[in-house]
MMTF fields as JSON, N, C-alpha, C and O atoms, coordinates in Angstrom:
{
  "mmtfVersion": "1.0.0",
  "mmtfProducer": "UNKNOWN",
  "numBonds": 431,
  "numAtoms": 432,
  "numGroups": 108,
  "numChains": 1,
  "numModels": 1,
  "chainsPerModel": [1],
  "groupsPerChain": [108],
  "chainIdList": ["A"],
  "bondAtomList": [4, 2, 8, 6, 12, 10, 16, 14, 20, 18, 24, 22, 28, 26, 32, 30, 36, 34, 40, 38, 44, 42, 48, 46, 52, 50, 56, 54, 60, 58, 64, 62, 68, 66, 72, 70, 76, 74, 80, 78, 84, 82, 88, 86, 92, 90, 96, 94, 100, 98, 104, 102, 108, 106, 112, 110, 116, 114, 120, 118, 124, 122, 128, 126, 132, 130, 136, 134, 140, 138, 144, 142, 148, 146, 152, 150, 156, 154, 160, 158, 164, 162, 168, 166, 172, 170, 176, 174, 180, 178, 184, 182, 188, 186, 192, 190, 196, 194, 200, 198, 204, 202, 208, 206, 212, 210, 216, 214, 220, 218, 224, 222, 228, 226, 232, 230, 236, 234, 240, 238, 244, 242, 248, 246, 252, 250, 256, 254, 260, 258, 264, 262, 268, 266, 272, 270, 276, 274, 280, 278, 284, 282, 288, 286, 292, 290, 296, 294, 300, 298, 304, 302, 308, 306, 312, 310, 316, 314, 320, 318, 324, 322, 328, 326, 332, 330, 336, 334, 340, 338, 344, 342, 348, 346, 352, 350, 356, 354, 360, 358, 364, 362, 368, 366, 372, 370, 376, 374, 380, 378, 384, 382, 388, 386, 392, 390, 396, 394, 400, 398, 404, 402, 408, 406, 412, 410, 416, 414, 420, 418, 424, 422, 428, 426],
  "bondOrderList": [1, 1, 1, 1, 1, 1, 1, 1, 1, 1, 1, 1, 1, 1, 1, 1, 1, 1, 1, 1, 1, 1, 1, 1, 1, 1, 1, 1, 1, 1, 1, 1, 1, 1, 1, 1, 1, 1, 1, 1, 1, 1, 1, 1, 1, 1, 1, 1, 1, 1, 1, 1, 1, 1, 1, 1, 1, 1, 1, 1, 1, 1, 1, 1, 1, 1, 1, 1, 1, 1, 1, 1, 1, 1, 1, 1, 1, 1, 1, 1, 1, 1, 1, 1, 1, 1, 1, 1, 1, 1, 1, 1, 1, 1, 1, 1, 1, 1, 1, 1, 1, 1, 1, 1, 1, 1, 1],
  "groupList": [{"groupName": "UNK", "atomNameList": ["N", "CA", "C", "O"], "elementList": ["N", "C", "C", "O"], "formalChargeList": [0, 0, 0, 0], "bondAtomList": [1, 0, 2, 1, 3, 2], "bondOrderList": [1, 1, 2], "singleLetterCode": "X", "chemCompType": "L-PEPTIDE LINKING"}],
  "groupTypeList": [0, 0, 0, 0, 0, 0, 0, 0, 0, 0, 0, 0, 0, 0, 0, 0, 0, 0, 0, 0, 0, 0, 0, 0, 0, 0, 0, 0, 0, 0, 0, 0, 0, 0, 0, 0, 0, 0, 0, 0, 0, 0, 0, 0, 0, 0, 0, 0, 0, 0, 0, 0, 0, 0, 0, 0, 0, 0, 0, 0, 0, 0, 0, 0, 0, 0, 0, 0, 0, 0, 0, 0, 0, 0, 0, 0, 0, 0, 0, 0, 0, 0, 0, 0, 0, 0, 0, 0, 0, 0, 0, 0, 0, 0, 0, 0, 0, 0, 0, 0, 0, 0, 0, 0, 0, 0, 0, 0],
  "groupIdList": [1, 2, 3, 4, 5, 6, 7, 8, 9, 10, 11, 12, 13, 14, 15, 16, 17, 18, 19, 20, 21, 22, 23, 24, 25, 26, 27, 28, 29, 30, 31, 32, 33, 34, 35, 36, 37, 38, 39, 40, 41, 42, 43, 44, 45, 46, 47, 48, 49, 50, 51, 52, 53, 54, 55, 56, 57, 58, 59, 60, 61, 62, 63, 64, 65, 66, 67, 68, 69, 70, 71, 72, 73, 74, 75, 76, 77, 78, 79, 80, 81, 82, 83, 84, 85, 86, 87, 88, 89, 90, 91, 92, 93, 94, 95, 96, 97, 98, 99, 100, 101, 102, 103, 104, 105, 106, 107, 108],
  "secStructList": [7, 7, 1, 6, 6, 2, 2, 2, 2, 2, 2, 2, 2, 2, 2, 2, 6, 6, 6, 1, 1, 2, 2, 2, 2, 7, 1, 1, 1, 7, 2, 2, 2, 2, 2, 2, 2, 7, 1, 6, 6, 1, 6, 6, 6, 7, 7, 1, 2, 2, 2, 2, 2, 2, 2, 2, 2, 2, 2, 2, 2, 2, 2, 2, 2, 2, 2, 6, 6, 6, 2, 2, 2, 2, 2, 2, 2, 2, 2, 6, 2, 2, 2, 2, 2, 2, 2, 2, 2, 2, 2, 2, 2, 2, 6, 2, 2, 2, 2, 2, 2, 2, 2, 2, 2, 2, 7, 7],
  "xCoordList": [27.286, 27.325, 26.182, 26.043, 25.398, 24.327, 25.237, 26.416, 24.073, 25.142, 24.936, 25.65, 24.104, 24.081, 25.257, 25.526, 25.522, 27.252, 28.059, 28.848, 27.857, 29.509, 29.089, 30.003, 28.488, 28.509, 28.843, 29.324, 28.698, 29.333, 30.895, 31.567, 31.401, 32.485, 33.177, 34.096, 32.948, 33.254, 33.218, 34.146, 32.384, 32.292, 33.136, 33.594, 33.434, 34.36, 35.623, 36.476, 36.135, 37.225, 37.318, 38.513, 36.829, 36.876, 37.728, 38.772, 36.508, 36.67, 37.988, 38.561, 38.541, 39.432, 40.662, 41.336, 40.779, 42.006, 42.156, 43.148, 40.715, 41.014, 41.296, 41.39, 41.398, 41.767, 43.072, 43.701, 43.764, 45.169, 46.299, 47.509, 45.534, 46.377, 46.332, 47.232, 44.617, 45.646, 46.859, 47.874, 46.385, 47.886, 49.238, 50.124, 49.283, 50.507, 50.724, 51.903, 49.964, 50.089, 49.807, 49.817, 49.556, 49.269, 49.087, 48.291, 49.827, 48.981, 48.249, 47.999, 47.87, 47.315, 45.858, 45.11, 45.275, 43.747, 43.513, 44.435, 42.668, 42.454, 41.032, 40.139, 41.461, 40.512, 39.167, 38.389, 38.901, 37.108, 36.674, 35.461, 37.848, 37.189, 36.825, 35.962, 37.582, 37.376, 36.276, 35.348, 36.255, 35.163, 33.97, 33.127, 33.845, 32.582, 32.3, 31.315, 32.993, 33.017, 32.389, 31.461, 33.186, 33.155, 34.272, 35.262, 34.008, 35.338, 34.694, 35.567, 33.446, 33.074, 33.464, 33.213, 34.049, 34.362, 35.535, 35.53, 36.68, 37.813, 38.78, 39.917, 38.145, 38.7, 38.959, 39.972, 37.21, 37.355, 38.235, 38.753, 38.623, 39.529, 41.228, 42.087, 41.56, 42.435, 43.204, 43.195, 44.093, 44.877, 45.462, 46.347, 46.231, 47.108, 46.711, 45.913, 47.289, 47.483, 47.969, 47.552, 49.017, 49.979, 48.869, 48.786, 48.065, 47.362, 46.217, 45.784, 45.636, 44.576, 44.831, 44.234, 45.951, 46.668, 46.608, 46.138, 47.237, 47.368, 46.097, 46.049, 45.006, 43.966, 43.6, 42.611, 43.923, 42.901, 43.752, 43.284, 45.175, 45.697, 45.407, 45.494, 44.864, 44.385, 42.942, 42.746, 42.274, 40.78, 41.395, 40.97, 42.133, 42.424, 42.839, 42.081, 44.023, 43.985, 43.157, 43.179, 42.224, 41.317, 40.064, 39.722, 39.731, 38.789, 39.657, 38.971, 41.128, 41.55, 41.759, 41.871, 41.77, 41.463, 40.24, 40.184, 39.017, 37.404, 37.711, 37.231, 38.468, 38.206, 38.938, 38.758, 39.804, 40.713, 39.857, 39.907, 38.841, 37.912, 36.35, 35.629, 36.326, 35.3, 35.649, 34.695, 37.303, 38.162, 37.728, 36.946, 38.467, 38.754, 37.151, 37.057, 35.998, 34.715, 34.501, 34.522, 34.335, 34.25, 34.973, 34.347, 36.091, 36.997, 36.455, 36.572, 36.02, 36.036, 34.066, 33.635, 33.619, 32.048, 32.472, 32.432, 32.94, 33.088, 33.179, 32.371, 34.066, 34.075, 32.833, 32.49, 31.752, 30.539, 29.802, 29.345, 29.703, 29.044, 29.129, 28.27, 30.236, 30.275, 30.548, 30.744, 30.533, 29.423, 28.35, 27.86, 27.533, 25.878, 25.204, 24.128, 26.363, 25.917, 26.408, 25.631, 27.432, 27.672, 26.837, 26.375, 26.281, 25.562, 24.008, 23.392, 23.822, 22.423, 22.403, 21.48, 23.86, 23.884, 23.544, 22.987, 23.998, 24.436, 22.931, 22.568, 21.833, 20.932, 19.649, 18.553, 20.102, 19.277, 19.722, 18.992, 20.737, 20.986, 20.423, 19.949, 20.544, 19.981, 18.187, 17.556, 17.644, 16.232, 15.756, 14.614, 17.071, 16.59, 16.978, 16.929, 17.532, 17.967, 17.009, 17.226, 15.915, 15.3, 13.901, 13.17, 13.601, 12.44, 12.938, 12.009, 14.03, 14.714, 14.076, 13.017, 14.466, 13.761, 12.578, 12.174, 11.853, 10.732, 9.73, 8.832, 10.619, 9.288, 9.526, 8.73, 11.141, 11.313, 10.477, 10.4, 10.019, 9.194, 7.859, 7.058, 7.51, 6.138, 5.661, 4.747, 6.373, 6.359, 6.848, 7.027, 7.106, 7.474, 5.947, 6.095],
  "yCoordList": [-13.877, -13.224, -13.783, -15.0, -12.946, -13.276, -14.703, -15.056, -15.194, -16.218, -15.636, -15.957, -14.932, -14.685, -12.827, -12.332, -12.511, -11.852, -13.161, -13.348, -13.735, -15.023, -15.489, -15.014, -15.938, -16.484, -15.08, -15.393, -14.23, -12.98, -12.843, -12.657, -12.95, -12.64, -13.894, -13.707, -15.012, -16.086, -16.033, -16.452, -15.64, -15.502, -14.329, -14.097, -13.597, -12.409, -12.776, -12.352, -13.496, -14.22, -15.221, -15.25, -15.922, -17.262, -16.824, -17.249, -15.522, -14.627, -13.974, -13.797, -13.651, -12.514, -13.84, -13.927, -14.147, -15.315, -16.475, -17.197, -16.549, -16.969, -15.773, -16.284, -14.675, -13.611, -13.394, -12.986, -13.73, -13.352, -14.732, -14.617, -15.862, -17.182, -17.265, -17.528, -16.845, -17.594, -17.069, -17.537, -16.035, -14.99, -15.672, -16.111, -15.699, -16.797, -17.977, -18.297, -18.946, -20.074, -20.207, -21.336, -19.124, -19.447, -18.594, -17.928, -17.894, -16.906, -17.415, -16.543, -18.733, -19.349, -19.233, -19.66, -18.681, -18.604, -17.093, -16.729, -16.276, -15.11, -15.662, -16.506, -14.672, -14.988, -15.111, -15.939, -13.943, -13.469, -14.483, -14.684, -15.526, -16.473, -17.968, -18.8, -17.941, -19.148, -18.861, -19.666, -17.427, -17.271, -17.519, -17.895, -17.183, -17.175, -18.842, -19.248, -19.734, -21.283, -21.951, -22.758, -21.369, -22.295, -23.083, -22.94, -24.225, -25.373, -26.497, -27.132, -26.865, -27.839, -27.666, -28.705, -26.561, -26.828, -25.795, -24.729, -26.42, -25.913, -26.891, -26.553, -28.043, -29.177, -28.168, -27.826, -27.855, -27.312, -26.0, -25.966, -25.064, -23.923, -24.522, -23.924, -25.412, -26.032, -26.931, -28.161, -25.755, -27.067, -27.325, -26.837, -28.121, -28.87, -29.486, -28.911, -30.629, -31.086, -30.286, -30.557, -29.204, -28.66, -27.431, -27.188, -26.793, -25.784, -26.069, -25.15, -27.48, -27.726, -27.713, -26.969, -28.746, -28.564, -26.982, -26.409, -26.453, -24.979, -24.172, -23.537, -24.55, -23.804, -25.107, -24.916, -25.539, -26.548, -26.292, -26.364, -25.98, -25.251, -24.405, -24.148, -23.301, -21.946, -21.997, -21.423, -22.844, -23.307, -23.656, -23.118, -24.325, -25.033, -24.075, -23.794, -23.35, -22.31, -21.394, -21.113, -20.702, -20.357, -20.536, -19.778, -21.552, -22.671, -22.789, -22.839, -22.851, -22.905, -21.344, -21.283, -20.579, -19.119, -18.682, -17.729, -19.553, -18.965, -20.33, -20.287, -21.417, -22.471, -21.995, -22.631, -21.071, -20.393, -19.603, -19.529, -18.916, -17.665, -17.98, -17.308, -19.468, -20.451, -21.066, -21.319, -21.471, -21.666, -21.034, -21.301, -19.715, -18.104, -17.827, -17.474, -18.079, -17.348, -18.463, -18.111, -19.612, -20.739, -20.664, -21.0, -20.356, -20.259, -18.967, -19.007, -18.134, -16.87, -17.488, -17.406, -17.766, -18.273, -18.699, -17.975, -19.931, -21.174, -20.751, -21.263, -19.844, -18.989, -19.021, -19.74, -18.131, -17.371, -18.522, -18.781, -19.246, -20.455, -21.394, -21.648, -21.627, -22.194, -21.523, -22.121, -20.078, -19.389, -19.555, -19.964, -19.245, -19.721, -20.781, -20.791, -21.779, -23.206, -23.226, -23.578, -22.911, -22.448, -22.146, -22.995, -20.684, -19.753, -20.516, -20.534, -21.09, -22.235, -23.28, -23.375, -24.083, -24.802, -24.412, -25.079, -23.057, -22.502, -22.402, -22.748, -21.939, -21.204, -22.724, -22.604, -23.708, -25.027, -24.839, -24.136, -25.375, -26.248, -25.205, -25.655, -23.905, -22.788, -23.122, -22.978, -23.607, -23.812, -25.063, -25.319, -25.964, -27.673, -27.36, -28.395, -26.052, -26.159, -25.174, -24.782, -24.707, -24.188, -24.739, -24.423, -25.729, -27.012, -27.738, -28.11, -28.333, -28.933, -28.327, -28.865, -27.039, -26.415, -26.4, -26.471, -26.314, -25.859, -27.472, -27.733, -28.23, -29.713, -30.32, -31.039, -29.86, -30.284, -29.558, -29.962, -28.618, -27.507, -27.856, -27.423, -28.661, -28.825, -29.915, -29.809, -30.85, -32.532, -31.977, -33.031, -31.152, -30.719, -30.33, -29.95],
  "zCoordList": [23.129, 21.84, 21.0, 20.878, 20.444, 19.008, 18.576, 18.582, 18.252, 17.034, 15.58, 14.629, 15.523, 14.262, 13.628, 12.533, 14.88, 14.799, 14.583, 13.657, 15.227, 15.845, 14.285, 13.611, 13.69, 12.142, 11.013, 9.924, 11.168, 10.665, 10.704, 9.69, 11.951, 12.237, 11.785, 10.988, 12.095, 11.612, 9.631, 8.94, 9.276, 7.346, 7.303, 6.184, 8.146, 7.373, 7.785, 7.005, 8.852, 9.039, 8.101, 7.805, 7.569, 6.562, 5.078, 4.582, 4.548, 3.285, 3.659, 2.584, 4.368, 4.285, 4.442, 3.416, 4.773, 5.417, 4.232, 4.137, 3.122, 2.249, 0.97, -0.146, 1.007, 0.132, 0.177, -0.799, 1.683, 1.951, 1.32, 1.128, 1.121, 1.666, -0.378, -1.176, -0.627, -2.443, -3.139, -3.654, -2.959, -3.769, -3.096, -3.829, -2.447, -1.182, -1.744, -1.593, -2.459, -2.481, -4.0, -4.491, -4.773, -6.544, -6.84, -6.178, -8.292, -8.891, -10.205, -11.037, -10.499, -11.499, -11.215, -12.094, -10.035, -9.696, -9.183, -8.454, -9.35, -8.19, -7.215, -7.287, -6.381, -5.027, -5.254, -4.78, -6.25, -6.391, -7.291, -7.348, -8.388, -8.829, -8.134, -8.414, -7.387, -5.749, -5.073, -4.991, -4.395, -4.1, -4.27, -3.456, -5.965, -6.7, -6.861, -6.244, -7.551, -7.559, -6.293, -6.234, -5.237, -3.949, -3.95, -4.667, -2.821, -2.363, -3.34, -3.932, -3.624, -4.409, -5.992, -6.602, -6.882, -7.998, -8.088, -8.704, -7.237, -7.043, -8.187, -8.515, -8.665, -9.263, -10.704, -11.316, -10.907, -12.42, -12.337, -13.454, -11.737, -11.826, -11.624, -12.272, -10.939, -11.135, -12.237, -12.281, -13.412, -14.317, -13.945, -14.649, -12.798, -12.367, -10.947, -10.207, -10.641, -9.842, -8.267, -7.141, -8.69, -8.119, -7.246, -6.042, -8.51, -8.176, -7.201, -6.506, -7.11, -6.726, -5.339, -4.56, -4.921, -3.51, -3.201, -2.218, -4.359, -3.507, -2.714, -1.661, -3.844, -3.488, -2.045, -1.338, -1.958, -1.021, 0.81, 1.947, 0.263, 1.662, 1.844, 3.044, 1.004, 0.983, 2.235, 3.306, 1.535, 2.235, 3.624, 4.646, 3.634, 4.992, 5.763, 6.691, 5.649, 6.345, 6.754, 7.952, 5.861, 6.108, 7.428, 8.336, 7.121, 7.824, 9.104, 10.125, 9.32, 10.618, 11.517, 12.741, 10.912, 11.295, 11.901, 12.677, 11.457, 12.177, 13.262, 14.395, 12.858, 14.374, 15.24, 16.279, 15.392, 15.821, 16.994, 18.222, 15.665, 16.475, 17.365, 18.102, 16.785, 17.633, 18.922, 19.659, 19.503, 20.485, 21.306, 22.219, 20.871, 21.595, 22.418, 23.594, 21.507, 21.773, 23.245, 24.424, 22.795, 23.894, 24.887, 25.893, 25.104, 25.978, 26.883, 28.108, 26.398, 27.071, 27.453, 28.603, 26.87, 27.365, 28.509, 29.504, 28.534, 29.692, 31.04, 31.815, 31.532, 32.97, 33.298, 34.237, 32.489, 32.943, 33.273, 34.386, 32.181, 31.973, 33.627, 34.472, 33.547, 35.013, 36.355, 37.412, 36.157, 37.501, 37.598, 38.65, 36.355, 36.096, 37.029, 37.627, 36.919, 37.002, 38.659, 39.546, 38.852, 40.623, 41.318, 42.08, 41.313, 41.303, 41.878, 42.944, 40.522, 40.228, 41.663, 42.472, 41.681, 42.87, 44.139, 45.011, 44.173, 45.736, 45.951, 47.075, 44.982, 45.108, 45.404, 45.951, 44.984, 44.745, 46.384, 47.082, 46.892, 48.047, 49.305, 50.348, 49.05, 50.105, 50.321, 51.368, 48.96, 48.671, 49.324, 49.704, 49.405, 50.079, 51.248, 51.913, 52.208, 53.653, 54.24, 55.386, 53.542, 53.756, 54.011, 54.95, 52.903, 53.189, 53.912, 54.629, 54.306, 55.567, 56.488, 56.812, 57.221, 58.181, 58.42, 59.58, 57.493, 57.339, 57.91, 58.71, 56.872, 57.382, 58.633, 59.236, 59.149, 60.431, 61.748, 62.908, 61.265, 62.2, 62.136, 62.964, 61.154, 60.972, 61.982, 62.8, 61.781, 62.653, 64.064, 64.673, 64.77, 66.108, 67.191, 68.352]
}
């Protein structure tokens, strides 16, 4: 996969999973104003103690939804990945039984 899809899909998984989780966990903040702030001045939109946690499980969840979708991508890579590398072997050792032959024929 592009990485630069897999970082797409990954930011629209992040945004959406944090759009679903604040309303869930506070209605003292909306989403599009988190959004807009960021995770670094989540302190200043937070009057309470109570709220700040909220928003900060919000993030967390979030953030565990694209590692979720970073797993999944790896997991499904890894197969191919280590045919590649099979594949690579079979094709090395056919190449050294072949100069085998070859230098043993020479010295005859």
């Amino acid at each position: 996969m592009n990485r630069s899809i897999a970082i797409a899909i990954g930011q629209s998984l992040f945004v959406n999973g944090l759009v679903e989780e604040i309303p869930k966990r506070t209605d003292a903040v909306s989403s599009a104003a988190v959004l807009k702030v960021g995770p670094t001045a989540l302190t200043l939109l937070a009057k309470t103690p109570a709220i700040l946690r909220a928003l900060r499980d919000a993030y967390s969840e979030a953030i565990q939804r694209t590692m979720y979708f970073s797993l999944a991508t790896a997991c499904v890579a890894l197969p191919f990945a280590l045919g590649m590398q099979w594949l690579n072997v079979k094709k090395v050792a056919k190449e050294k039984e072949k100069e085998k032959v070859q230098g043993s024929e020479g010295t005859e």
